[in-house]
MIDREN-262169 format. One record per atom (N, C-alpha, C, O): residue in one letter; atom name; x, y, z. Coordinates in steps of 0.2 Angstrom, whole numbers. Each point is the difference from the previous one (the first is absolute). Layout:
BEGIN
REC / A / CA / X / Y / Z
...
END
This chain:
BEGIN
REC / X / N / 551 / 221 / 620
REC / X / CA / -7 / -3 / -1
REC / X / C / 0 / -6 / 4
REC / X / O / 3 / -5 / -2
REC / X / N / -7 / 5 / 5
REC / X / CA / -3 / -7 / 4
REC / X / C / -2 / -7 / -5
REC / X / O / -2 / 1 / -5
REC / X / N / 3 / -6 / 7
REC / X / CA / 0 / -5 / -3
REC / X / C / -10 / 2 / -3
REC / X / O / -1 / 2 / -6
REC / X / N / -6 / -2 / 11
REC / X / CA / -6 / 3 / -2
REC / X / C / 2 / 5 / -5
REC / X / O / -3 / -1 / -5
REC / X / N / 5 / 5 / 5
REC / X / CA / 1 / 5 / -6
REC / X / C / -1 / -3 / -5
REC / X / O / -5 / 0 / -4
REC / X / N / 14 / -3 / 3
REC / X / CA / 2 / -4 / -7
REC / X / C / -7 / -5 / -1
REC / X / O / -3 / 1 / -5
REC / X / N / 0 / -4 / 9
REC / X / CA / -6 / -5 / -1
REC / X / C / -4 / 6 / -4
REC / X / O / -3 / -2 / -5
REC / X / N / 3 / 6 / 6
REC / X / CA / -7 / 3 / -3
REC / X / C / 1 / 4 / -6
REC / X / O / -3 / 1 / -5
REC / X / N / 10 / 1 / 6
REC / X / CA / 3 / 4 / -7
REC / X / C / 1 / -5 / -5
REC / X / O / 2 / 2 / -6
REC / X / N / -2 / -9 / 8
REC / X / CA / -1 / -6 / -5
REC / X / C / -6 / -2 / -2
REC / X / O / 0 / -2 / -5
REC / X / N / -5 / 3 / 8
REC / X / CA / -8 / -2 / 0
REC / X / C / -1 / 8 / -5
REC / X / O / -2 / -1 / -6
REC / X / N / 3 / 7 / 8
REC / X / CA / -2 / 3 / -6
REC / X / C / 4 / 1 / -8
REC / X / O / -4 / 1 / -4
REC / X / N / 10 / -2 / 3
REC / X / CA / 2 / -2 / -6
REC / X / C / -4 / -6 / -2
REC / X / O / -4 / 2 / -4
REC / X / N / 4 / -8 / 6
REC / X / CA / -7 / -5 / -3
REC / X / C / -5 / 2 / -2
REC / X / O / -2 / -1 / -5
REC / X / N / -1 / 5 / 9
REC / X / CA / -9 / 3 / -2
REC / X / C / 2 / 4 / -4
REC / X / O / -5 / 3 / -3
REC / X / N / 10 / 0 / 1
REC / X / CA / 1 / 3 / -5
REC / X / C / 2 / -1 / -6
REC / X / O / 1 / 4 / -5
REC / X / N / 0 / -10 / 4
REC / X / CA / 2 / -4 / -6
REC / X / C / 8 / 0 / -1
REC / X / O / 2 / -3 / -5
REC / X / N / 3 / 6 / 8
REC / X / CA / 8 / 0 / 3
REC / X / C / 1 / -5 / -1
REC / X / O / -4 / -4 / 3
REC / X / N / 12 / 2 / -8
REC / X / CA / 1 / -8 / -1
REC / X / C / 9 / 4 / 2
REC / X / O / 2 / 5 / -3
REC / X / N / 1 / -11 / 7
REC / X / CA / 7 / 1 / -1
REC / X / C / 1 / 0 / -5
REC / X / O / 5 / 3 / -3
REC / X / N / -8 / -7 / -2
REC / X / CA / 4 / -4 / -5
REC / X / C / -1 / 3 / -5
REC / X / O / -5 / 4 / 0
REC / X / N / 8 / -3 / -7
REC / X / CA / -4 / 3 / -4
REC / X / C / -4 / -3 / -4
REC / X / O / 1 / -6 / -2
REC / X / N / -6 / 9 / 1
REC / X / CA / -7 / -3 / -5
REC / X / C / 1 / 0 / -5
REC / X / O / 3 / 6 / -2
REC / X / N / -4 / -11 / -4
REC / X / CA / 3 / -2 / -6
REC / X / C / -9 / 6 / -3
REC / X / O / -5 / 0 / 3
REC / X / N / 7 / 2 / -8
REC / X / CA / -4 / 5 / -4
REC / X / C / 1 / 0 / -9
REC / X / O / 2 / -4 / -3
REC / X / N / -4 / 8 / 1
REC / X / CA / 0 / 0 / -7
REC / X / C / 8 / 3 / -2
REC / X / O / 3 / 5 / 2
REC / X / N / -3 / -9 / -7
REC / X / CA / 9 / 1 / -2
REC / X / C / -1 / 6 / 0
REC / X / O / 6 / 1 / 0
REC / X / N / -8 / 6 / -1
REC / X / CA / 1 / 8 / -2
REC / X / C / 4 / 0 / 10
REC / X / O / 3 / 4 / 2
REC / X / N / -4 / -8 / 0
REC / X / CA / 1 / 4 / 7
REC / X / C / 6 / -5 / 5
REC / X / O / 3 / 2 / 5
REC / X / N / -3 / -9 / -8
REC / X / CA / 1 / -6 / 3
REC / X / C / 8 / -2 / -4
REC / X / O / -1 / -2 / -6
REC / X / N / 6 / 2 / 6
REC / X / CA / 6 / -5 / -2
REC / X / C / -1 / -7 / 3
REC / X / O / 1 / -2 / 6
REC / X / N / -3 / -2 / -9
REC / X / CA / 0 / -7 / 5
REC / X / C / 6 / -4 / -2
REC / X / O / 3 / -2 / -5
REC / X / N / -2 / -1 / 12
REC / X / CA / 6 / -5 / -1
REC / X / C / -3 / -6 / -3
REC / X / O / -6 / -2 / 0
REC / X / N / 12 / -1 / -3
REC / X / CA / 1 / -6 / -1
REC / X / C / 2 / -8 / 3
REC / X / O / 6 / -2 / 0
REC / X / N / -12 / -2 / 4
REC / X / CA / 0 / -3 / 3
REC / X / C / 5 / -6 / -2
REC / X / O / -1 / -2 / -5
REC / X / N / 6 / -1 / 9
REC / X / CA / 5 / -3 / 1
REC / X / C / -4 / -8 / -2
REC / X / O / 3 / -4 / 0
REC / X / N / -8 / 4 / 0
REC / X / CA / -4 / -7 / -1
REC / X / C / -3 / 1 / -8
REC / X / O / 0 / -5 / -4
REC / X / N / -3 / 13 / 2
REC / X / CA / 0 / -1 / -7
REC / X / C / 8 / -1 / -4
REC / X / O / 2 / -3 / -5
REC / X / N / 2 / 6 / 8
REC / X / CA / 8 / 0 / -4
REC / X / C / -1 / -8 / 1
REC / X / O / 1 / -1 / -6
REC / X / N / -1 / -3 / 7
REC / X / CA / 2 / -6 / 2
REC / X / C / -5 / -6 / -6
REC / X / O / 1 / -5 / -3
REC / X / N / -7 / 10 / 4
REC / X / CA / -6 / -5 / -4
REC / X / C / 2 / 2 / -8
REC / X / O / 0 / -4 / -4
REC / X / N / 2 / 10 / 2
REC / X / CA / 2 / 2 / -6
REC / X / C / 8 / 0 / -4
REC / X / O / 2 / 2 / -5
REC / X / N / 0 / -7 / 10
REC / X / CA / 8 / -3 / -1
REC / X / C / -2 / -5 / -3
REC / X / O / 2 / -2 / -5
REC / X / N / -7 / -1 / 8
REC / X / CA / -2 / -9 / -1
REC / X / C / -5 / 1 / -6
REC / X / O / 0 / -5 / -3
REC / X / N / -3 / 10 / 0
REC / X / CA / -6 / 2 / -3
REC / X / C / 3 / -6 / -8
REC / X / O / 6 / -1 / -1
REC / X / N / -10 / 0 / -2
REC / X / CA / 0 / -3 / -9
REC / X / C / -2 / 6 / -1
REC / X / O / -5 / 2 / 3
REC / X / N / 7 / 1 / -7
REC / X / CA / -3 / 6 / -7
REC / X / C / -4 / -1 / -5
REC / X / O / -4 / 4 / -3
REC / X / N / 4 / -12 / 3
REC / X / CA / -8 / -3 / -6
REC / X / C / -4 / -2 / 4
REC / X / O / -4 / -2 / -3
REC / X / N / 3 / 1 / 10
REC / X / CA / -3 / -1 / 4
REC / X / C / -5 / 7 / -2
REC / X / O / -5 / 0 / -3
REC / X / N / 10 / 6 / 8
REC / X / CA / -4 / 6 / 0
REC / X / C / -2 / 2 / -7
REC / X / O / -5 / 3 / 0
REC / X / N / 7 / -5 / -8
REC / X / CA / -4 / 2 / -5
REC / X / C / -6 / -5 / -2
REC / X / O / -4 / 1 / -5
REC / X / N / 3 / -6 / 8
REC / X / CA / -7 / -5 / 1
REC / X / C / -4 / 6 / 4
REC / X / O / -5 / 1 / -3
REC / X / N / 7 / 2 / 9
REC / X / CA / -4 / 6 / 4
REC / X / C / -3 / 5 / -5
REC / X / O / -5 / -1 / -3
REC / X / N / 9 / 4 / 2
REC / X / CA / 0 / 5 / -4
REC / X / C / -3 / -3 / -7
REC / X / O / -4 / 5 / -1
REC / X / N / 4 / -8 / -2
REC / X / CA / -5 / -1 / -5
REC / X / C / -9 / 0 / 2
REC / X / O / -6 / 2 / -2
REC / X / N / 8 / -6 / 8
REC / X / CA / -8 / -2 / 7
REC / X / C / -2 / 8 / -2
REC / X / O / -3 / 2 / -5
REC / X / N / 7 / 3 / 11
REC / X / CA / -5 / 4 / 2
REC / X / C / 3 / 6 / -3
REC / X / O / -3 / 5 / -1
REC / X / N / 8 / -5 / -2
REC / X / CA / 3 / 9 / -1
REC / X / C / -1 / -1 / -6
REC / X / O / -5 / 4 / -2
REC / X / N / 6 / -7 / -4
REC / X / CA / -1 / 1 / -8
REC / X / C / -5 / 4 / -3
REC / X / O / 0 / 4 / -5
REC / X / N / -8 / -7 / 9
REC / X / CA / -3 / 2 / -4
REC / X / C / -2 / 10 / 1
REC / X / O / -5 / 2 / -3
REC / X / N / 8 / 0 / 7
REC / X / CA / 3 / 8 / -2
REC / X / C / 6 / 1 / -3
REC / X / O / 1 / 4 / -5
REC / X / N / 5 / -7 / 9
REC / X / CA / 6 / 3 / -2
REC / X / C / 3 / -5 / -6
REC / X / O / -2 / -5 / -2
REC / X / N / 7 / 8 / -2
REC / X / CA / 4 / -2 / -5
REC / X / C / 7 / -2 / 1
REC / X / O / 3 / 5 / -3
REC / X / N / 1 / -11 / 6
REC / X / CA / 7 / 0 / 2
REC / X / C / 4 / -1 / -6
REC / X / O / 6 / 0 / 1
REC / X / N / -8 / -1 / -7
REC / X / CA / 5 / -1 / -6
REC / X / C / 6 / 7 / -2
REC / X / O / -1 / 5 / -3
REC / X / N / 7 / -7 / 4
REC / X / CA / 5 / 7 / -2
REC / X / C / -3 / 6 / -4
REC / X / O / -1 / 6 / 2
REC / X / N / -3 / -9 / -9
REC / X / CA / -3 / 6 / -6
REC / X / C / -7 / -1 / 0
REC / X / O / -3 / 0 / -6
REC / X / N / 0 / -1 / 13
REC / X / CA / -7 / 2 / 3
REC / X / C / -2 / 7 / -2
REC / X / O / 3 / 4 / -3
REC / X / N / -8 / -5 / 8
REC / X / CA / -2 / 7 / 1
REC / X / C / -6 / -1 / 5
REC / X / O / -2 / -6 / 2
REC / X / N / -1 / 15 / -1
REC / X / CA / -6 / 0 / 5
REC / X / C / -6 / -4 / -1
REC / X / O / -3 / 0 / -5
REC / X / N / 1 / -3 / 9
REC / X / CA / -8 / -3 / 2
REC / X / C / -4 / 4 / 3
REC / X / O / 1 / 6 / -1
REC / X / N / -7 / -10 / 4
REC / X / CA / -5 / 4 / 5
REC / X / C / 5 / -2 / 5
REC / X / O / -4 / -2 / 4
REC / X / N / 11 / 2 / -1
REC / X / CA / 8 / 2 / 5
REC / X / C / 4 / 2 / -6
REC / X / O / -1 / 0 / -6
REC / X / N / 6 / 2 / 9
REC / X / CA / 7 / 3 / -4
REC / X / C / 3 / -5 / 0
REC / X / O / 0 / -5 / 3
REC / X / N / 4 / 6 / -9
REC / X / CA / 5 / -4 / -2
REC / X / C / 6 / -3 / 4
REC / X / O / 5 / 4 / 1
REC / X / N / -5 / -9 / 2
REC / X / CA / 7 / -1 / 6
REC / X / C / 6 / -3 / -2
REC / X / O / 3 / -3 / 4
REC / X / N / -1 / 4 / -9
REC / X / CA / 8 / -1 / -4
REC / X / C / 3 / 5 / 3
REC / X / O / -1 / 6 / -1
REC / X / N / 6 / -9 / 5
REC / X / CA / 5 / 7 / 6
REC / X / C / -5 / 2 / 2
REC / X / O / -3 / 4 / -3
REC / X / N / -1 / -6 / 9
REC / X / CA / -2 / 1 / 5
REC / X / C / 3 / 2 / 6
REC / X / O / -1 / 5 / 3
REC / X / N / 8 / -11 / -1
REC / X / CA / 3 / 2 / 6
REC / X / C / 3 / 4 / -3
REC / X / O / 3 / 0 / -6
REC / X / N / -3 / 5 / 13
REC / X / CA / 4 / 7 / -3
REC / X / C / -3 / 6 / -3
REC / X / O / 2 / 6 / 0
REC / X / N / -7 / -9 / -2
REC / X / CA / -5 / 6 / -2
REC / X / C / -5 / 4 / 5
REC / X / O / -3 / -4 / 5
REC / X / N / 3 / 12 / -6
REC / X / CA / -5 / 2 / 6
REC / X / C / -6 / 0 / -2
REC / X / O / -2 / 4 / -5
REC / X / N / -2 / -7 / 8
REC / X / CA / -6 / 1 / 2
REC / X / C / -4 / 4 / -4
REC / X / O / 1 / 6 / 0
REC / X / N / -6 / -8 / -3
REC / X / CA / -4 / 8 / -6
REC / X / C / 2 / 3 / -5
REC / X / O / -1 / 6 / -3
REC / X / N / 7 / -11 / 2
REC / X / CA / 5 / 4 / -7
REC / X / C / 0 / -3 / -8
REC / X / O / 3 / 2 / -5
REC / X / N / -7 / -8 / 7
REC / X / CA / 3 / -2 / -9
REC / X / C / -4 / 4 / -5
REC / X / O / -6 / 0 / 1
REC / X / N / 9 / 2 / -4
REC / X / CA / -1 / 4 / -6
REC / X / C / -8 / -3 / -4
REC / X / O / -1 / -6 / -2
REC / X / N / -4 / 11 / 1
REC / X / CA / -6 / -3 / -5
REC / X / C / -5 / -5 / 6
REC / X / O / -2 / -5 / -2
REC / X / N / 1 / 6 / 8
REC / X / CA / -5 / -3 / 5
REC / X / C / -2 / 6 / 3
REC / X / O / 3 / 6 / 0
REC / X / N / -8 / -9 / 3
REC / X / CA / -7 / 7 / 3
REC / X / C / -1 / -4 / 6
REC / X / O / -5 / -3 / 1
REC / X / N / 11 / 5 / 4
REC / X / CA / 1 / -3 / 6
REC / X / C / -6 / 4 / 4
REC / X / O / -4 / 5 / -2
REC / X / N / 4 / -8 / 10
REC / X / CA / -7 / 4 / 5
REC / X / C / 6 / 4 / 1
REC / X / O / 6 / -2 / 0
REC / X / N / -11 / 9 / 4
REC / X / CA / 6 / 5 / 1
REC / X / C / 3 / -2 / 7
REC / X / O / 6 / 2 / 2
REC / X / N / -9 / -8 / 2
REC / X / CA / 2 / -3 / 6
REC / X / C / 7 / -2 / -2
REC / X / O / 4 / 3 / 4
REC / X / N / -2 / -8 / -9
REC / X / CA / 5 / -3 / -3
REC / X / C / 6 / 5 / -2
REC / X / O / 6 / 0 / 2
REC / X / N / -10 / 5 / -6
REC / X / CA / 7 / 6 / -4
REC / X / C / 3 / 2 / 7
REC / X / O / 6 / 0 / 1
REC / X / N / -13 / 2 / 6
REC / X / CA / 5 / 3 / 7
REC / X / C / 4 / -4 / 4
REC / X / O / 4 / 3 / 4
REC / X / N / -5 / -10 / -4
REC / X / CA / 1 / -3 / 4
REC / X / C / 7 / 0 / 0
REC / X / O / 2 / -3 / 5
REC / X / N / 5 / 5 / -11
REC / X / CA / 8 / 3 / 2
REC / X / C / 3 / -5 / 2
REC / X / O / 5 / 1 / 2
REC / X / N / -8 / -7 / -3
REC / X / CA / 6 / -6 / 2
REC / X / C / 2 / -6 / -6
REC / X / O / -4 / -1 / -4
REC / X / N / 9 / -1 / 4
REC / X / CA / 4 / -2 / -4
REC / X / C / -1 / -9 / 0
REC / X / O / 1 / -2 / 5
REC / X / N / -3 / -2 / -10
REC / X / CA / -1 / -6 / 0
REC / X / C / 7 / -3 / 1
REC / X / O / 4 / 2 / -4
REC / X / N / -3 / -6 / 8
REC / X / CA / 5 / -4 / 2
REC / X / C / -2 / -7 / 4
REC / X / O / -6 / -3 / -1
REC / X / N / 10 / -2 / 6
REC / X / CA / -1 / -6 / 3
REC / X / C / -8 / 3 / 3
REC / X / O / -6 / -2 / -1
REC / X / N / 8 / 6 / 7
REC / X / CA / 0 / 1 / 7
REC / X / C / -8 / 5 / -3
REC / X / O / -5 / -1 / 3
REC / X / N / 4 / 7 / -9
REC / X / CA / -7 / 2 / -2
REC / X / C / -4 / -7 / -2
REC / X / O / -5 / -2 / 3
REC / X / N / 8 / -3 / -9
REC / X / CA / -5 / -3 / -3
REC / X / C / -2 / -4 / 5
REC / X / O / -6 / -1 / 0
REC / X / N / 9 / -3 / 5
REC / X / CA / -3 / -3 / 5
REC / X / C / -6 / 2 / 4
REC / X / O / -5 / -3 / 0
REC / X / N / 7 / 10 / 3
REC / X / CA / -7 / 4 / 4
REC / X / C / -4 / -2 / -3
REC / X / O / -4 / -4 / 1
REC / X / N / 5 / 8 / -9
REC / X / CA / -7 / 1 / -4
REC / X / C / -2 / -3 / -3
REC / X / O / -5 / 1 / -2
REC / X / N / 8 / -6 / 1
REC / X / CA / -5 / -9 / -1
REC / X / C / -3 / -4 / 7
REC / X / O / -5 / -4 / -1
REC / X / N / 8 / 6 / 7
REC / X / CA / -4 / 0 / 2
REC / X / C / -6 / 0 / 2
REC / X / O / -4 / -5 / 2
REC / X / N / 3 / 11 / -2
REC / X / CA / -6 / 4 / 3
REC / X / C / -1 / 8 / -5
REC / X / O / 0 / 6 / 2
REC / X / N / -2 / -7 / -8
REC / X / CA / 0 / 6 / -6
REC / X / C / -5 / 6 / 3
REC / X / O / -2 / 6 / -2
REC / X / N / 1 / -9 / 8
REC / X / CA / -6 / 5 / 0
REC / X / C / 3 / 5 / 7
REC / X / O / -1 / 6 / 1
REC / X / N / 4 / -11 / 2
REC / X / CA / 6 / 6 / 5
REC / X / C / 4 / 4 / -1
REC / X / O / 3 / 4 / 3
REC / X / N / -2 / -7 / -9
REC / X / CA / 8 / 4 / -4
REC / X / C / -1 / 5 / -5
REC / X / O / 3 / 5 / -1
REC / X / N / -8 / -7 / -2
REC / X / CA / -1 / 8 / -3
REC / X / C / -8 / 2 / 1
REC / X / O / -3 / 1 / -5
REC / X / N / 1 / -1 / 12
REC / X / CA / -8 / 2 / -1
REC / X / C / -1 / 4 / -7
REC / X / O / 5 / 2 / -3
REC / X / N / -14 / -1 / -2
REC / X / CA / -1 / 2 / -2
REC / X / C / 4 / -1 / -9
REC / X / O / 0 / 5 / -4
REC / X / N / 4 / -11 / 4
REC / X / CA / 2 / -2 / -5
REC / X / C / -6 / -2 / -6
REC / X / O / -5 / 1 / 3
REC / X / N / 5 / -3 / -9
REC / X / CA / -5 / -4 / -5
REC / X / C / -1 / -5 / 0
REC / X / O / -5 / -3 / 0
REC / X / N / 13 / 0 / 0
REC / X / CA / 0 / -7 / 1
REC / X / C / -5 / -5 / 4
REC / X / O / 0 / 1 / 6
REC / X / N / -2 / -3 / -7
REC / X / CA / -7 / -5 / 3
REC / X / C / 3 / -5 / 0
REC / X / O / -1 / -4 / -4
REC / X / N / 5 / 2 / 10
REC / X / CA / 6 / -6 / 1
REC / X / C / 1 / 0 / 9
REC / X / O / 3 / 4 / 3
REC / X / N / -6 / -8 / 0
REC / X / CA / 0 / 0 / 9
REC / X / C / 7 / -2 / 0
REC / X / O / 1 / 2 / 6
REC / X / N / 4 / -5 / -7
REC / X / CA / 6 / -2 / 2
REC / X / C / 1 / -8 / -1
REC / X / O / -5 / -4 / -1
REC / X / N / 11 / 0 / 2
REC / X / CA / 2 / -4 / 2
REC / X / C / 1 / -2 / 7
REC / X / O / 6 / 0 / 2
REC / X / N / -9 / -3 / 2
REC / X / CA / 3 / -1 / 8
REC / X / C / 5 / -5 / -1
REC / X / O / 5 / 1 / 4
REC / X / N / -3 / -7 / -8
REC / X / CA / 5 / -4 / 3
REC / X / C / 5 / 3 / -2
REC / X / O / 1 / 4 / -4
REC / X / N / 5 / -7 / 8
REC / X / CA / 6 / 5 / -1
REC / X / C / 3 / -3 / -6
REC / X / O / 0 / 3 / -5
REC / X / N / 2 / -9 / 5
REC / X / CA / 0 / -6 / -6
REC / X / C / -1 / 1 / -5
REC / X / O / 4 / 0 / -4
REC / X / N / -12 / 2 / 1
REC / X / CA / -2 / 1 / -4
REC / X / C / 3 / 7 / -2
REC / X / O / 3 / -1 / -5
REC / X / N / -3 / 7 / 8
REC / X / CA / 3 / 6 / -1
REC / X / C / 6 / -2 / -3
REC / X / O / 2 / 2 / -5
REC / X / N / 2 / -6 / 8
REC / X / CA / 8 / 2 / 0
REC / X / C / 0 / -3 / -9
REC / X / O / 2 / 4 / -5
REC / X / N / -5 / -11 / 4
REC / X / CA / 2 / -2 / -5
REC / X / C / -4 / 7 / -6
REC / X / O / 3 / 2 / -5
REC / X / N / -9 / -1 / 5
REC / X / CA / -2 / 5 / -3
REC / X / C / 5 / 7 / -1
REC / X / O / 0 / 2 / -6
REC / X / N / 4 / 1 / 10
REC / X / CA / 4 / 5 / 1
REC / X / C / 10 / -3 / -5
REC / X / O / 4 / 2 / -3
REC / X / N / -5 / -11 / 7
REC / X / CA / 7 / 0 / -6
REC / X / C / -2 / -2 / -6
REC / X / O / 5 / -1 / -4
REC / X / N / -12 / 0 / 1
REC / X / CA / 0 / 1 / -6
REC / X / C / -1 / 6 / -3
REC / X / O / 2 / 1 / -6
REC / X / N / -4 / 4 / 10
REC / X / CA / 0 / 9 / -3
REC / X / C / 9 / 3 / -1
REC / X / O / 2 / 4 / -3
REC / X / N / 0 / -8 / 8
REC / X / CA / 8 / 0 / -1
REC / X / C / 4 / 1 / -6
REC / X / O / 5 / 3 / -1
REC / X / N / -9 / -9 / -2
REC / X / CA / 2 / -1 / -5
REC / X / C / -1 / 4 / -8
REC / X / O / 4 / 1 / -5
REC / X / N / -9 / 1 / 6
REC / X / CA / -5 / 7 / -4
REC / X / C / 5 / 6 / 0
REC / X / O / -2 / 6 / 2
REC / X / N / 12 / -9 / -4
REC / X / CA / 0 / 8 / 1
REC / X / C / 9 / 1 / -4
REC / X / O / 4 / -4 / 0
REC / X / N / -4 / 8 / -2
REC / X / CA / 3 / -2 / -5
REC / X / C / 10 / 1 / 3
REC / X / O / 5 / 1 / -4
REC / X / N / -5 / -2 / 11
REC / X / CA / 6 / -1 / 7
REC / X / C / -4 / 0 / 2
REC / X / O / -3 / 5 / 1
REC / X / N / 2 / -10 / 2
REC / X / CA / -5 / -4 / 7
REC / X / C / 6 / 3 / 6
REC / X / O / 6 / -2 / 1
REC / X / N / -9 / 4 / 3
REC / X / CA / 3 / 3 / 7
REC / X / C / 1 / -7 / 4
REC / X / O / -4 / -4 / 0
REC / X / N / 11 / 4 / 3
REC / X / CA / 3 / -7 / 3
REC / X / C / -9 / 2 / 8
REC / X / O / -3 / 4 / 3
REC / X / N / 5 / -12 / -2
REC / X / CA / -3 / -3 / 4
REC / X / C / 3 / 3 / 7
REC / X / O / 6 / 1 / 2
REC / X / N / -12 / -1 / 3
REC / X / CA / 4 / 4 / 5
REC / X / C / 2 / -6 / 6
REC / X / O / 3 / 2 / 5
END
């Protein structure tokens, strides 16, 4: 192929919407890595920092105490490590029950996020976290919500 070739067999992959790279998607489809700059903000993270967050914006659905229970959110006592649409007595969106991925560093990050990329069509009425900061310290206070907190990565 001629150098014009390749030029154009590159201009149509573009009009086509063709990305080399992969496009990050809803966790049913999407494994996402773990950014070496979040691993780095959630080394440094305080845990009562993130539970000052989490009392802010997640408490008033979810319930983090060990002999909680369900809210208008599911109960997140062992969360990491828990799959996705599974805690026992919640009326998860069937988006959630499908979406087949397992809450860890490298999920809760995406899906705090951005809630509405990671699991389109969820109930959760929660647009995301953009700072990573905020995220990290929020995620090593969920860390703790478990009754073997999985080692820091």
């Amino acid at each position: 192929m001629n150098r014009r070739g390749l030029h154009l067999g590159l201009l149509a992959l573009l009009a086509a919407g063709a990305s080399t790279a992969e496009e990050p998607g809803p966790l049913s489809e999407y494994d996402p890595p773990l950014p070496q700059s979040f691993v780095e903000a959630l080394r440094k993270a305080d845990p009562a920092e993130g539970e000052k967050i989490f009392m802010r914006k997640c408490s008033s659905c979810h319930d983090h105490e060990k002999d909680g229970g369900n809210g208008k959110g599911p109960h997140l006592w062992n969360i990491m490590g828990r799959k996705a649409g599974t805690y026992p007595g919640f009326d998860y969106s069937e988006a959630m029950k499908r979406s087949g991925h397992v809450w860890n560093y490298a999920t809760l990050n995406y899906y705090l996020t951005r809630t509405d990329r990671a699991v389109p069509g969820r109930i959760m009425d929660f647009r995301g976290i953009r700072r990573e900061s905020v995220r990290a310290k929020l995620i090593a206070f969920l860390r703790t919500l478990n009754d073997d907190p999985p080692p820091l990565p």
